[in-house]
C-alpha positions, 0 to 999 in steps of 0.5 A: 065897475071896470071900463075895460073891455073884457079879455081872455085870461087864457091869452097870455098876450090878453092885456097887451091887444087892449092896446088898439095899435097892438099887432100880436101877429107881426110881433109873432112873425119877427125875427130878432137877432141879439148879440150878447146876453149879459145884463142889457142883453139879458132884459132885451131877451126878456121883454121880447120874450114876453111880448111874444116875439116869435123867433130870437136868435141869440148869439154870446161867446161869454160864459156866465160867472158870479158877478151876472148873477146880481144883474142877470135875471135869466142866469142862476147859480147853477149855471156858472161857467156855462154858455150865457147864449145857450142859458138864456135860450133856454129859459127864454123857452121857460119864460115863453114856450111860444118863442122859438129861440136859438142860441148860439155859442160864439162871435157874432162876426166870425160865427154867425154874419160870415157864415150865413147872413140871409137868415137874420134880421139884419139881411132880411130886410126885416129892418132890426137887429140889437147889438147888446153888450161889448162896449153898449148896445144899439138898436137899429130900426129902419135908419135910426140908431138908439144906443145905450152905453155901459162903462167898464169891461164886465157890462 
């Protein structure tokens, strides 16, 4: 005999409110701005994606080629030489049709930031933005920074 409350299996985020902090609307509400979409960018989008985060724009300038296919899990073979953004925007729809996801095709700094900077998390105030990809990533959260770091040029 299970101890576990019962859930809706209709509710995709079910098992996830059996969590007693858990807070399904905040996690709704948010806004994440991601930066690259390469093989840490690509679990970054989907683990928010599965949590139900509920608005992601994600912004890589790259195109996808043969080695992120090993390592990619939102990239497929038909999808070589096309935009990773514009890819991973739309299976992030595939994967969670309840986020909604913009991608844009372009440098973060040139395309994104100095064109209009009230619009992501990182002026908001809502206190997040993940910088995925280049030389690592880091997420940053209220005044703390955790990175992580892969070696090479193709990460």
């Amino acid at each position: 005999m299970s101890t576990l409350p019962h859930h809706d299996d209709a509710d995709r985020y079910a098992r996830l409110r059996l969590i007693r902090w858990w807070d399904q609307d905040r996690l709704r509400a948010a806004k994440v701005l991601v930066v690259g979409a390469g093989a840490i960018g690509n679990e970054v989008l989907k683990n928010l994606a599965l949590v139900g985060i509920g608005h992601m724009v994600v912004v890589d300038f790259d195109t996808i080629e043969d080695s992120n296919l090993a390592r990619c899990v939102l990239f497929r073979a038909a999808d070589r030489g096309e935009s990773k953004a514009q890819v991973a925007g739309r299976a992030l729809q595939q994967l969670n049709p309840d986020v909604d996801v913009r991608a844009i095709n372009g440098n973060v700094l040139t395309d994104v930031y100095a064109k209009s900077t009230k619009n992501y998390a990182w002026a908001t105030g809502d206190r997040v933005a993940l910088l995925v990809g280049l030389t690592g990533s880091k997420v940053f959260y209220d005044n703390f920074e955790i990175t992580g770091d892969c070696k090479g040029t193709n990460c």
